[in-house]
N, C-alpha and C positions, 0 to 999 in steps of 0.2 A: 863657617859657622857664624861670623859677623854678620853677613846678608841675611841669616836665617831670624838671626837675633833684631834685624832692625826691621821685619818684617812683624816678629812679635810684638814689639813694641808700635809698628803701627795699626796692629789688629788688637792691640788690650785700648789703644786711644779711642779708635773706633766702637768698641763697647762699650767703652767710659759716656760717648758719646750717644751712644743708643738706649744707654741706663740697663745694659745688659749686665750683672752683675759678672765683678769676674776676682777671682782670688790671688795672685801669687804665689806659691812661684808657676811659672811658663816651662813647662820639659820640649826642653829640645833633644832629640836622639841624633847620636850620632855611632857611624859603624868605625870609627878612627878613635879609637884607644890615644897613640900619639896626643892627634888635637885634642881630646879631654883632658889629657894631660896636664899641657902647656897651658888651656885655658883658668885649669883648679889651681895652679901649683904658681907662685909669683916669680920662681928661678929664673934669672936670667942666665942664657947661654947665648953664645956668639952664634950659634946657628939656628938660633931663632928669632934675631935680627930684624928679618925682612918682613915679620910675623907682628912685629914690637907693638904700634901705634893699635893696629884694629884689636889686640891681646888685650893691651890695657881697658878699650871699651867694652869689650865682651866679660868681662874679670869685673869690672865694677859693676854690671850686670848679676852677676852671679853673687858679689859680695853683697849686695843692697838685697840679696834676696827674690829677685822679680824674674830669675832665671835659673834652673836647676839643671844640666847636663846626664843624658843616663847614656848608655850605652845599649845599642841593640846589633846584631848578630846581622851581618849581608844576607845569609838567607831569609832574615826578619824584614829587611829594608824593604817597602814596598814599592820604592822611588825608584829603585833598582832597576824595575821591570821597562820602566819606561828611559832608561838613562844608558845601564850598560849592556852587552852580548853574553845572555842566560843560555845554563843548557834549559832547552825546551820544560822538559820538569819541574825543574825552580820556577822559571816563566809561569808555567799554564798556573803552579801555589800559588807565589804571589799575584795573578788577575784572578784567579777565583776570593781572596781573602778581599781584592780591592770589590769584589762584587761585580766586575767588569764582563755584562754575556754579548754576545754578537749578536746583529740585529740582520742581520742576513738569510 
């Protein structure tokens, strides 16, 4: 989620920069319950450790406001289609909602 968060942050600069108006907060979706977690909640646990450092800058992110976290459902994820091994059905949903026709 930190990659995705330093990505927003450099696509809200880049509109600052193009005088593209832009508001606060930035949603990022994520299908890991877990990570939304760890990122809301400031608890430290020994087994999220190795998580510590990029937690802390994603968490100030969220606390300043400029990042809101939601959650959406794997068969919602449309990143899916392109990332993991769909049965066919979920597949052919998510390229149809992504708009995606064949050109063949």
């Amino acid at each position: 989620m930190w990659f995705g968060t330093k990505e927003l942050i450099w696509l809200s600069h880049l509109l600052v920069d193009l005088k593209v108006p832009f508001t606060p907060p930035a949603y990022l979706y994520c299908d890991n319950d877990a990570a939304i977690y760890i990122a809301n909640n400031s608890v430290y646990h020994e087994r999220t450790k190795h998580v510590d450092i990029d937690c802390y800058k994603f968490r100030e992110n969220i606390d300043s406001g400029f990042l809101k976290t939601m959650f959406v459902a794997s068969q919602d994820q449309l990143a899916d289609c392109l990332t993991k091994p769909l049965h066919p059905t979920l597949f052919h949903s998510l390229i149809r909602k992504m708009e995606v026709c064949n050109i063949f």
